[in-house]
C-alpha positions, -999 to +999 in steps of 0.1 A: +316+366+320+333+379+353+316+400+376+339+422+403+319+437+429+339+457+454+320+473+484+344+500+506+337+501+545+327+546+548+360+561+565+344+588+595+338+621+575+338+606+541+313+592+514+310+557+507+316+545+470+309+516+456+321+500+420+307+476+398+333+465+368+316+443+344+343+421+319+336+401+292+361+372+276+348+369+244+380+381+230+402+355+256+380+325+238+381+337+203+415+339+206+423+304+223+394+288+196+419+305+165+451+288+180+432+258+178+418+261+146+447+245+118+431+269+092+433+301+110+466+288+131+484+292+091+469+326+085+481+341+120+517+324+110+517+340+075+509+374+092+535+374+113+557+360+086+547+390+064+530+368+036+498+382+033+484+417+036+447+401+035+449+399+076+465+415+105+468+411+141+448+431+168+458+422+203+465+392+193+432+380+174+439+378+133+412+401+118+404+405+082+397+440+078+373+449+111+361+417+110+378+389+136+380+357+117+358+331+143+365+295+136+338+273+128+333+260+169+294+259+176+295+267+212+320+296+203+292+309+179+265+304+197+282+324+228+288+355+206 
């Protein structure tokens, strides 16, 4: 998880604002644990070979209809 916090020193005569931007790298890990993964590794290369119409990329994570395809890493499960 990564947490920005920015706070803004008040210029004279204006408001101050503050932000708060919460991200999340589930997708960043997913996708690094499928490169590793030798069974998902051949599906994203017949995807992108055009051999099967059974997955497709999304921003680079191989999906099988809306569902991403999570290899079978504990920690990786556990997280999500």
């Amino acid at each position: 998880m990564q947490i920005e916090i920015q706070l803004k020193e008040p210029v004279m005569g204006t408001s101050q604002m503050n932000q708060v931007r919460v991200g999340f790298d589930l997708y960043d890990k997913i996708k690094q644990a499928q490169q590793k993964d030798e069974q998902i590794a051949k599906n994203i290369e017949k995807v992108q070979r055009g051999g099967t119409q059974d997955f497709f990329l999304d921003k680079g994570l191989l999906k099988k209809g809306s569902r991403v395809c999570v290899p079978p890493d504990c920690e990786l499960r556990e997280h999500i």
